[in-house]
C-alpha positions as CSV (number, residue, x, y, z in Angstrom):
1,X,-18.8,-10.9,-6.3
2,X,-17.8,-14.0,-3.9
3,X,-16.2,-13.4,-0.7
4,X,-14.0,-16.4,0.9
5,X,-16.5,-15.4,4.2
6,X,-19.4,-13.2,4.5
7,X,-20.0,-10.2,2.2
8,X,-20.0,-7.1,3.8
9,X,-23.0,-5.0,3.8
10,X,-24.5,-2.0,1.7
11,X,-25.1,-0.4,4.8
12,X,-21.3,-0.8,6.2
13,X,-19.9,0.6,2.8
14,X,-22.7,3.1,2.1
15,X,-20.6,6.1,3.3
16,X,-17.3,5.2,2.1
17,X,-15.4,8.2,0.5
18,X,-11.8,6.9,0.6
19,X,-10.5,3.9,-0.8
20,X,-6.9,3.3,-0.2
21,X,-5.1,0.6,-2.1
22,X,-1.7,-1.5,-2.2
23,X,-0.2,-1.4,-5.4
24,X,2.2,-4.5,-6.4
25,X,-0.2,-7.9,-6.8
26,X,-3.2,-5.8,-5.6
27,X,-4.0,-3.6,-8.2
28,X,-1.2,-5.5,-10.8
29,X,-1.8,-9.0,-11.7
30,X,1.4,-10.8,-12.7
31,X,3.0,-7.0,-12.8
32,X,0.3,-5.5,-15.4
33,X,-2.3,-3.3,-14.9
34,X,-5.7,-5.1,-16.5
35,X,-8.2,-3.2,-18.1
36,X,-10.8,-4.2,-16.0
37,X,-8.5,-3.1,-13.1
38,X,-7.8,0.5,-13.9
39,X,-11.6,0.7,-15.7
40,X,-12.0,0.1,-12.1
41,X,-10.3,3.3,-10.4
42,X,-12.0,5.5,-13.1
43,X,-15.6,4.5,-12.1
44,X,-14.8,5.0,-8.5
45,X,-12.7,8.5,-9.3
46,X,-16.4,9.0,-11.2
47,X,-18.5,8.0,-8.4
48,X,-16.2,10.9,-6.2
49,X,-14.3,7.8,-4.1
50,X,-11.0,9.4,-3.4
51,X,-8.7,6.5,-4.5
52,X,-5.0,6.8,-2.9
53,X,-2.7,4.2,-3.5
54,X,-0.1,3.4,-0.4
55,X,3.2,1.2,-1.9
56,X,6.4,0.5,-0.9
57,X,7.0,1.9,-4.4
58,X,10.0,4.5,-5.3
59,X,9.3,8.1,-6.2
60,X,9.6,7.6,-9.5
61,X,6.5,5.2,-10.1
62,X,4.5,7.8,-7.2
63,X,5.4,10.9,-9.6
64,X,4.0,9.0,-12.7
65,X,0.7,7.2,-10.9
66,X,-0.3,10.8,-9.6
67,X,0.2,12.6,-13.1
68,X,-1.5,9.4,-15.0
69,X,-3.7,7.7,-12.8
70,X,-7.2,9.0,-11.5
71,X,-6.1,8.8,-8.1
72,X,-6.0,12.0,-5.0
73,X,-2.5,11.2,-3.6
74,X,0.1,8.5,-3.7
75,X,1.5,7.6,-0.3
76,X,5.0,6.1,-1.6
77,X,8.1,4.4,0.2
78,X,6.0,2.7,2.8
79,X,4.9,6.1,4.4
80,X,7.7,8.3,3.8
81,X,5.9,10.5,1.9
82,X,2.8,11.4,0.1
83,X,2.9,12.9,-3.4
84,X,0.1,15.2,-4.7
85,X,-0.9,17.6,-7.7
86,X,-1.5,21.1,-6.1
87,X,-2.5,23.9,-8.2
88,X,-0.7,21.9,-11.3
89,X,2.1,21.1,-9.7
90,X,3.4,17.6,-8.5
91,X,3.8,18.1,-4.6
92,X,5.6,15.5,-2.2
93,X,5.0,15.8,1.3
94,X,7.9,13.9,3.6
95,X,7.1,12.1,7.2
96,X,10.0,14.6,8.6
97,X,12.3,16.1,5.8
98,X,13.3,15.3,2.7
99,X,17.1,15.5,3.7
100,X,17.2,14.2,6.6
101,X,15.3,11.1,5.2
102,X,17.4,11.1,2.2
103,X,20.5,11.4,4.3
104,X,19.6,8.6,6.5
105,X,18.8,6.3,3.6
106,X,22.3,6.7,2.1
107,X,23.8,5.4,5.5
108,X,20.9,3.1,5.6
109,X,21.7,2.0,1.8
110,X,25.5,1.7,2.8
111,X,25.0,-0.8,5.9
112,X,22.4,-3.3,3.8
113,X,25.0,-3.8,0.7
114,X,27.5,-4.4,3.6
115,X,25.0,-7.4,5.3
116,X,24.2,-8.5,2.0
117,X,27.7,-9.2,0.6
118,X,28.3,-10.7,4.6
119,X,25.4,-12.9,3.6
120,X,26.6,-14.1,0.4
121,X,25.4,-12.1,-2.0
122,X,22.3,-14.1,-3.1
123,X,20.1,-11.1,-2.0
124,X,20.4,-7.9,-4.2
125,X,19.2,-4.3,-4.6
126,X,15.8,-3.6,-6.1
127,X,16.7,-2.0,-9.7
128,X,14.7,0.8,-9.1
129,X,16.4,1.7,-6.2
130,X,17.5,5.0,-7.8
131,X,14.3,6.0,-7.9
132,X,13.8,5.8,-4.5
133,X,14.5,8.9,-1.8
134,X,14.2,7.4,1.5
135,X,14.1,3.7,1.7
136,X,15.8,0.6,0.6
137,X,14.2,-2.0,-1.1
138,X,16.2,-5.6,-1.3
139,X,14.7,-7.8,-4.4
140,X,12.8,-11.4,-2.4
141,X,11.5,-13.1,-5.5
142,X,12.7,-16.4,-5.2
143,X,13.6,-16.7,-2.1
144,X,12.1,-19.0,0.7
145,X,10.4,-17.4,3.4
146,X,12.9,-18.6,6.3
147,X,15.9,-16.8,4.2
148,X,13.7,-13.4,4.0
149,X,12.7,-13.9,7.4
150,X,16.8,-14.3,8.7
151,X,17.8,-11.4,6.5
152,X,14.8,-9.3,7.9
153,X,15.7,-10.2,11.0
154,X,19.4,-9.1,10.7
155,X,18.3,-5.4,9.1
156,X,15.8,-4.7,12.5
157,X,18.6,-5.8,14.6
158,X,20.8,-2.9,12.8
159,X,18.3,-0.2,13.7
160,X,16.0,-0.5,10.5
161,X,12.2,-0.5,10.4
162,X,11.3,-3.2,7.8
163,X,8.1,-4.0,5.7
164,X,7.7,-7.3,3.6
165,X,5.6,-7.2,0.5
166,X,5.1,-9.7,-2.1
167,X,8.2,-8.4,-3.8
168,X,10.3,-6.5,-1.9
169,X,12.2,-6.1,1.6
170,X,11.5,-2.5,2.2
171,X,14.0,-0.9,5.0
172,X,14.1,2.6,6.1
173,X,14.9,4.2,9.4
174,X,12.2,6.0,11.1
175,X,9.4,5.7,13.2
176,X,6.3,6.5,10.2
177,X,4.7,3.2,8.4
178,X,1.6,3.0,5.9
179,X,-0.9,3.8,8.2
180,X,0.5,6.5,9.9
181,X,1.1,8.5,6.5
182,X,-2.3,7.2,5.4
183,X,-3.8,8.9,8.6
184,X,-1.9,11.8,8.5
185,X,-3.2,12.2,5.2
186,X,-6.7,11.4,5.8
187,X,-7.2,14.2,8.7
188,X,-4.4,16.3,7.0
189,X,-5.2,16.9,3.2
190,X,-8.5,15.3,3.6
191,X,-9.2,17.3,6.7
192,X,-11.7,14.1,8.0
193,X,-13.3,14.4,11.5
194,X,-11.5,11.7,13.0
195,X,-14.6,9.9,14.3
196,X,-15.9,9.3,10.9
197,X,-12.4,7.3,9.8
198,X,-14.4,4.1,10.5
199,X,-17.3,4.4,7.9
200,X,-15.6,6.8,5.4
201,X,-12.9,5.1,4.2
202,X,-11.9,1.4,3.2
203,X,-8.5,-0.7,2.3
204,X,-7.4,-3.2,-0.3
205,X,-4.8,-5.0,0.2
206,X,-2.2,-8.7,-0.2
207,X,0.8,-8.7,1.9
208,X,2.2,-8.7,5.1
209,X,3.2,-5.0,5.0
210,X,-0.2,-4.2,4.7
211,X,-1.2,-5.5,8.4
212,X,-1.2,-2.0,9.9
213,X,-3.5,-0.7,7.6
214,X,-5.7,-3.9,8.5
215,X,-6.0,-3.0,12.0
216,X,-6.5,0.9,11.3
217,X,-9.3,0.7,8.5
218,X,-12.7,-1.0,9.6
219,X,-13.9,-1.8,5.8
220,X,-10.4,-3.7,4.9
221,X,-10.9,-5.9,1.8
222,X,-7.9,-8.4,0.9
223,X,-7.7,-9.8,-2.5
224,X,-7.9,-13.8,-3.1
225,X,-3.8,-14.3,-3.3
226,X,-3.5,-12.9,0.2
227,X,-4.9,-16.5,1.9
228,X,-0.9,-17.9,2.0
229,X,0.1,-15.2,3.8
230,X,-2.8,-15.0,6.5
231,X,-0.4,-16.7,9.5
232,X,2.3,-14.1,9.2
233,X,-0.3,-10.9,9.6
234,X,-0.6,-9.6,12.7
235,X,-4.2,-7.7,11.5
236,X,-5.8,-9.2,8.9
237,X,-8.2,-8.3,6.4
238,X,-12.4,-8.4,7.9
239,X,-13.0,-9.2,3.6
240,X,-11.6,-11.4,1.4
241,X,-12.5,-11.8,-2.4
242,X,-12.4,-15.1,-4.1
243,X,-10.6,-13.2,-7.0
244,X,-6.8,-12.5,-7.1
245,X,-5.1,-9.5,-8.0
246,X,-6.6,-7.3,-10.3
247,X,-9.4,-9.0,-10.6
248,X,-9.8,-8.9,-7.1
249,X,-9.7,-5.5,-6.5
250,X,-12.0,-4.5,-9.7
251,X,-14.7,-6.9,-7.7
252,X,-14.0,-5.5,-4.2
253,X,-14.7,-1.8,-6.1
254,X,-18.0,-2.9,-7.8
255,X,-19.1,-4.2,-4.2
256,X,-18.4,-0.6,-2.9
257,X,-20.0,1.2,-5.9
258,X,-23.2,-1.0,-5.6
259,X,-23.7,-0.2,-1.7
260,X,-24.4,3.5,-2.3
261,X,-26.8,2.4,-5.3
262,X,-28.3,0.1,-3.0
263,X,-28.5,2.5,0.0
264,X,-29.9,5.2,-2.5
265,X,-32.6,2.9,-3.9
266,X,-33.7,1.8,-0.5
């Protein structure tokens, strides 16, 4: 594997027992999931990495990566909640409470058709909006960055937290982001001694929402499509592969895999 600068280290990935992951141009390339790719979170499920994909995905996609995928937990909506399997059963585990969340996000819902019809209409509603139980999630494909950047503007100025992916305005309102679910989760579920965080765990990532978890994981990796978007990130990635996507993130998980083989060999 090729990094765009230096390679990391066996030694700084040697210990790494959590990888968590972006979902949407990260692990998808063009919106499939490549065989190499998901080969990809089987060796490291294999290998006993804890994989734990954090999206600004609906419920709906969370419920089916955590029944299908070989993954520990699904941290969904941008941090609203985590979803699980415990003792069998599907579990999802809210920032605050599922109905007050959900309540807020139908006011919430109500106010962004209203500045979106205000606007002209040429923004709409994600589809899978349905799916979704806290959040809203306003389409961006398309647009130019200065039009997102006005209408993202407007939402925060309305009360709203927002996150921009590659696809998606996410909006919610509440005071939780990816990284505060993902280390919630981490000393939570995972029951990690805080001072370890730094060698034990590791992020993959593309997009501008995924600047907090930049700046809260030491061992962040971003994949090759993530270089346009570099002067809008507050933290950015210490990694970055040469490969996009997919492909990206299948390299960036052979470089971890091959530190502990390294390490042990040594």
């Amino acid at each position: 594997m090729t990094f765009v600068d230096l390679a990391p280290s066996a030694q700084e990935l040697r210990h790494v027992r959590y990888l968590f992951t972006d979902i949407d141009d990260t692990l998808t390339t063009e919106g499939k999931l490549l065989p190499s790719t998901y080969e990809a979170l089987w060796e490291l499920s294999r290998a006993g990495i804890a994989v734990v994909p954090v999206t600004g995905g609906s419920a709906g996609w969370c419920e089916h990566i955590v029944r299908a995928w070989p993954v520990a937990a699904v941290i969904g909506e941008s941090g609203a909640y985590a979803v699980m399997r415990r003792n069998g059963e599907v579990v999802f585990e809210y920032w605050e409470n599922g109905a007050l969340q959900g309540e807020r996000q139908r006011q919430h819902l109500g106010a962004i058709e209203k500045l979106i019809s205000e606007k002209g209409g040429t923004f709409k509603i994600a589809h899978d909006q349905v799916f979704r139980l806290a959040d809203v999630a306003i389409d961006i494909q398309g647009h130019n960055t200065r039009d997102v950047e006005d209408l993202a503007s407007d939402i925060r100025a309305m009360g709203g937290t927002v996150a921009i992916s590659s696809i998606h305005i996410n909006t919610w309102i509440g005071v939780y982001d990816k990284r505060a679910m993902s280390e919630r989760l981490l000393t939570g579920m995972f029951e990690v001694d805080p001072a370890e965080l730094p060698s034990v765990t590791a992020f993959v990532g593309d997009s501008r929402n995924d600047a907090p978890m930049f700046g809260f994981i030491r061992n962040s990796f971003g994949v090759g499509n993530i270089l346009p978007v570099l002067p809008y990130l507050q933290h950015v990635p210490r990694w970055i592969s040469s490969q996009p996507a997919g492909l990206g993130f299948a390299d960036i998980a052979s470089t971890i895999l091959n530190a502990r083989t390294e390490c042990t060999d040594s």
